[in-house]
C-alpha positions as CSV (number, residue, x, y, z in Angstrom):
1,X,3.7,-11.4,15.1
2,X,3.4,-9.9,11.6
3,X,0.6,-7.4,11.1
4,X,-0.9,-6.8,7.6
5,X,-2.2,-3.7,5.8
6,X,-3.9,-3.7,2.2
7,X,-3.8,-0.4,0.3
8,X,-6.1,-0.5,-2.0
9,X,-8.4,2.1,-4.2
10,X,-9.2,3.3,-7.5
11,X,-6.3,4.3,-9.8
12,X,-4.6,7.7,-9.4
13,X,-5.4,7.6,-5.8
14,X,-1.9,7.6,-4.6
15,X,-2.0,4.1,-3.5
16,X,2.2,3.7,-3.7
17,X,3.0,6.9,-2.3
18,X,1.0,6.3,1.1
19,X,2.7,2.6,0.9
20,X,5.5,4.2,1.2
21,X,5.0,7.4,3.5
22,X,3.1,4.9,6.2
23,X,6.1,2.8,6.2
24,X,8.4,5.7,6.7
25,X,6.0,7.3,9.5
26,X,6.1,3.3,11.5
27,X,9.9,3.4,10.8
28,X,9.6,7.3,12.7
29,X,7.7,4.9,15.7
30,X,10.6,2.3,15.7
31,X,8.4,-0.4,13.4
32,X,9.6,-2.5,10.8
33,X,8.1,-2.9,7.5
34,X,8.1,-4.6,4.4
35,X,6.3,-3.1,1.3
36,X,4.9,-5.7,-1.1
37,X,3.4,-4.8,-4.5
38,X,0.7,-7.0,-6.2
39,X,1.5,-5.7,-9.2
40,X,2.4,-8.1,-12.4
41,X,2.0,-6.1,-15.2
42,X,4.0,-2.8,-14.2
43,X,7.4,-3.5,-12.6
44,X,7.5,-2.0,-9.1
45,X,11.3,-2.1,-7.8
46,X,12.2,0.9,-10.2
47,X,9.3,2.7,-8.9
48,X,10.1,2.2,-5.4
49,X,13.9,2.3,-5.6
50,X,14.7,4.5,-9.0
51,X,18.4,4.8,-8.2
52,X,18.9,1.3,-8.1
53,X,19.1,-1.8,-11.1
54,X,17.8,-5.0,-9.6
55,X,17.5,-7.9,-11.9
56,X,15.1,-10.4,-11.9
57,X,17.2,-12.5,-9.6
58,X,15.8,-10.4,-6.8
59,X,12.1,-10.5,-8.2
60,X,9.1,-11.5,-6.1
61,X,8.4,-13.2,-9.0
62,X,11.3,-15.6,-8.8
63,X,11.0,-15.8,-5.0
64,X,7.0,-17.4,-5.6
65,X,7.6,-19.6,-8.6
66,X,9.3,-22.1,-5.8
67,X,8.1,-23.1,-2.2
68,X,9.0,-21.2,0.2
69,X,10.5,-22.2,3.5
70,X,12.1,-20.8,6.0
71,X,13.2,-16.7,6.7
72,X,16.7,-17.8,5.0
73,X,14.6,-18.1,1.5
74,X,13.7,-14.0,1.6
75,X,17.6,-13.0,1.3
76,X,18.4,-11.0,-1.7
77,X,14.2,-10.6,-2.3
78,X,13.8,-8.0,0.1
79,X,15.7,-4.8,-0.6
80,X,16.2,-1.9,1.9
81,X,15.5,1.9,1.8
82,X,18.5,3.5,1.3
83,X,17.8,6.1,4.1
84,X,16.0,3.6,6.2
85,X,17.2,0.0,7.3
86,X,13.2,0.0,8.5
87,X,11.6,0.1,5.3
88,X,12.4,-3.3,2.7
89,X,10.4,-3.2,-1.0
90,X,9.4,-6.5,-2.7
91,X,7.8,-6.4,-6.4
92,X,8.6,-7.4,-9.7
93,X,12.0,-6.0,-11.1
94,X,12.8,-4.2,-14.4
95,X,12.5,-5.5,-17.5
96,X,9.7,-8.3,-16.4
97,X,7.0,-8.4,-18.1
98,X,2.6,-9.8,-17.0
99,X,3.9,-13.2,-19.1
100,X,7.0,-13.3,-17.2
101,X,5.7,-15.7,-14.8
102,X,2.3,-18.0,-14.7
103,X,-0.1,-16.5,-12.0
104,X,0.9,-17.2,-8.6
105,X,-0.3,-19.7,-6.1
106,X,-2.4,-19.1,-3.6
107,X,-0.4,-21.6,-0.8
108,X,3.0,-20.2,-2.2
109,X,1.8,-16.5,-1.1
110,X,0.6,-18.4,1.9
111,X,3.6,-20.0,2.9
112,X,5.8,-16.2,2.1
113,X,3.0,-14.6,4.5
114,X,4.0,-17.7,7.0
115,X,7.8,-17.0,7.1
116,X,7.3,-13.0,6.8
117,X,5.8,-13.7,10.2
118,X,9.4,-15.0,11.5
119,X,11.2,-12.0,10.1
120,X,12.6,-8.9,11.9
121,X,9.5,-6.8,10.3
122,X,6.3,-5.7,11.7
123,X,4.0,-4.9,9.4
124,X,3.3,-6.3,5.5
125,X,2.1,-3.2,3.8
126,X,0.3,-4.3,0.6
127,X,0.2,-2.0,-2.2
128,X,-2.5,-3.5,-3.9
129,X,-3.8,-3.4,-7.6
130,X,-6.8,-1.5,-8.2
131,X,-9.1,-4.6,-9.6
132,X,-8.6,-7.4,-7.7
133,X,-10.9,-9.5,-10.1
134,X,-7.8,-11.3,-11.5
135,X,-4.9,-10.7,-8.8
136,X,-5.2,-13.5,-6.5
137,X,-2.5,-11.6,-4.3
138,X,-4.8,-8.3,-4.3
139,X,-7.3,-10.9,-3.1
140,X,-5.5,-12.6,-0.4
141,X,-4.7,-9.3,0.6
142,X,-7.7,-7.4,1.3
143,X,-9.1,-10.8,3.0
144,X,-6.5,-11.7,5.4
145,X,-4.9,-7.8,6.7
146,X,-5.7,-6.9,10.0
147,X,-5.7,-2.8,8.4
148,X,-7.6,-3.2,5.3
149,X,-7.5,0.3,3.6
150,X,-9.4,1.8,0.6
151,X,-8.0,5.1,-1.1
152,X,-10.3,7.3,-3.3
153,X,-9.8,10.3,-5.8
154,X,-12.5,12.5,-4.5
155,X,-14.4,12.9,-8.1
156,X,-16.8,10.8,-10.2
157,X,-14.3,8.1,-10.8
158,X,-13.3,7.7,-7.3
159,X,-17.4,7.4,-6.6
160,X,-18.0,4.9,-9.5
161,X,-15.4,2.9,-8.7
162,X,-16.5,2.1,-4.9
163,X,-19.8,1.3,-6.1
164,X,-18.7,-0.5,-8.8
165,X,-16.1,-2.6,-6.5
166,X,-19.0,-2.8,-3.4
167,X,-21.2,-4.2,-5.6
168,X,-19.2,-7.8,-5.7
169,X,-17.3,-7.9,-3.1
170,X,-20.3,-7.4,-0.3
171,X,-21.2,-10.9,-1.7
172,X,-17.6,-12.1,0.2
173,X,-17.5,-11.8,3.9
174,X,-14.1,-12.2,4.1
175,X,-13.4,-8.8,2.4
176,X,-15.3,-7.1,5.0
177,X,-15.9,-4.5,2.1
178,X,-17.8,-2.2,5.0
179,X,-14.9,-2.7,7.7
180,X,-12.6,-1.2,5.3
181,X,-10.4,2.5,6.5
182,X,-11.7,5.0,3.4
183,X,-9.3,7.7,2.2
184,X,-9.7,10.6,-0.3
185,X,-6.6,11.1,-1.9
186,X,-5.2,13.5,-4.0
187,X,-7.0,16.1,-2.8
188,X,-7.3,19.4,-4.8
189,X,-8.5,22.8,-4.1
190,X,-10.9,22.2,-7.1
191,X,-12.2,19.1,-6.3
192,X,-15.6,18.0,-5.6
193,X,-14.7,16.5,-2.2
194,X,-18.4,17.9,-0.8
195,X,-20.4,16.1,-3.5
196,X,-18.1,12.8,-3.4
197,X,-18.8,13.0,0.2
198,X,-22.0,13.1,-0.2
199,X,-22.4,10.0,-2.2
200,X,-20.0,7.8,-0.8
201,X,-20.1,9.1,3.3
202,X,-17.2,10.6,4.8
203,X,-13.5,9.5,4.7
204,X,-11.5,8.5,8.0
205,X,-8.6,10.3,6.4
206,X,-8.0,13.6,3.8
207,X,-4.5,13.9,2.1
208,X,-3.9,16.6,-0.1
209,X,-1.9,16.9,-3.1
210,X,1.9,18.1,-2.2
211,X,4.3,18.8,-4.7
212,X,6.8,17.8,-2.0
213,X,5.3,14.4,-1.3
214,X,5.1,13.7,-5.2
215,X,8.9,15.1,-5.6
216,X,10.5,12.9,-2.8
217,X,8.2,9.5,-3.8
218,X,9.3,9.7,-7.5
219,X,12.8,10.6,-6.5
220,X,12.7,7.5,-4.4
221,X,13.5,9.3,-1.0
222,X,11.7,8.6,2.7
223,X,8.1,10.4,2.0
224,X,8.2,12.2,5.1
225,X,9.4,15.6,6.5
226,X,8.0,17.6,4.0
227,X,8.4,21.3,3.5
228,X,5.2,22.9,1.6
229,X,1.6,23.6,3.6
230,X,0.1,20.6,2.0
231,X,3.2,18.1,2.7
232,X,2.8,19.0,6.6
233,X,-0.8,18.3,6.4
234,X,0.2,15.0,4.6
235,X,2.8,13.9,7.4
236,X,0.0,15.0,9.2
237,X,-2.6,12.7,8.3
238,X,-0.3,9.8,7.7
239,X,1.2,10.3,11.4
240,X,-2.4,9.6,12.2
241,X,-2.7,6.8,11.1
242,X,0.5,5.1,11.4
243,X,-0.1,6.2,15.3
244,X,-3.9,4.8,15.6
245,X,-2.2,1.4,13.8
246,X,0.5,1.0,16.2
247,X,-1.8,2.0,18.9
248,X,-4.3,-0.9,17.6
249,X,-7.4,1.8,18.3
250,X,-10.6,2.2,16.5
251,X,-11.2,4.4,13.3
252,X,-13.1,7.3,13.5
253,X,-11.4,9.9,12.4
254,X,-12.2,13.0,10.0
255,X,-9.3,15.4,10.9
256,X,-8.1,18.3,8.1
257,X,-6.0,19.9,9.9
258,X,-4.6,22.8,8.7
């Protein structure tokens, strides 16, 4: 059965890139994943696969403006890593635009999570908008993933932004806002991780910022192996948790390792 994991968090906090290094450390354990973006306004398949032109024939888009039914429906709307047959992007293609489509349905997204569950993949990995006040798919996201997980830049605006976000959705159970696996991401030798830390509690997880990690997620590579100090402590961290989700364990982790 299909296991789901929202990435979610305030912008700038690397959201994509550990979509994408996570599903390259599961593919590293033998998993299968699928990478999903919520995002309507900023097409996502150029992001995830630069060296590739996909039209909007092979949209998510296209794929929920009709029902959905059966695994059969998916073909040519899931499109595979180059370097991994483990690792399949979905997201809104090039050239799309936020009024290319109407907003999405909530029992269409329903139905795709349904058959999603019949595939060959393990684990949805949601990369997730960073107000989910308007995306319904954020939303369903962070309510329904067994691994719901919130990224933060380690400054003011990573602070603000989880009390700002808290402050509404405490008032829905579902989003089991305090349940939720807290990451501070990028982080830099100059920044205020002590005094974010001290505001918002500790994170389960640090990742640093790698010029290696940045270089092979732009460049559309696997985001894994890396090279420089702070792209091993990335693998690191990510190995982690890719291991602790796999292993269906408890969170309670506050590792830095060097």
């Amino acid at each position: 059965m299909v296991k789901m994991i929202a990435v979610w968090g305030s912008n700038g906090s690397g959201k994509t890139t550990l979509c994408c290094a996570l599903a390259a450390q599961l593919a590293a354990l033998h998993k299968n994943s699928v990478i999903i973006s919520t995002d309507s306004s900023t097409p996502s398949l150029p992001v995830f696969l630069p060296n590739r032109y996909i039209t909007s024939d092979g949209s998510l888009g296209e794929l929920l403006s009709k029902p959905i039914s059966g695994v059969g429906a998916l073909r040519g709307y899931i499109h595979i890593h180059p370097s991994s047959e483990r690792i399949g992007f979905m997201g809104i293609a090039s050239d799309e635009t936020p009024i290319t489509y109407h907003s999405f349905k909530r029992d269409v997204m329903m139905s795709l999570l349904r058959v999603l569950n019949d595939s060959p993949f393990d684990y949805v990995i949601f990369d997730c908008q960073s107000n989910p006040v308007f995306d319904a798919m954020t939303q369903l996201a962070l309510s329904t993933s067994e691994y719901p997980i919130r990224m933060l830049t380690p400054d003011v605006r990573g602070v603000e932004f989880e009390k700002s976000q808290k402050g509404w959705l405490r008032g829905i159970p579902e989003m089991r806002v305090d349940g939720h696996i807290r990451i501070f991401s990028p982080v830099l030798r100059v920044s205020p991780l002590e005094q974010a830390v001290a505001v918002t509690g500790k994170g389960d997880y640090l990742l640093p910022f790698s010029e290696d990690v940045l270089g092979k997620s732009t460049a559309g590579q696997l985001v894994a192996g890396c090279h420089d100090r702070y792209g091993i402590q990335y693998d690191k961290q990510v190995n982690k948790l890719a291991e602790r989700i796999v292993g269906d364990e408890r969170y309670s982790i506050h590792d830095t390792d060097d």
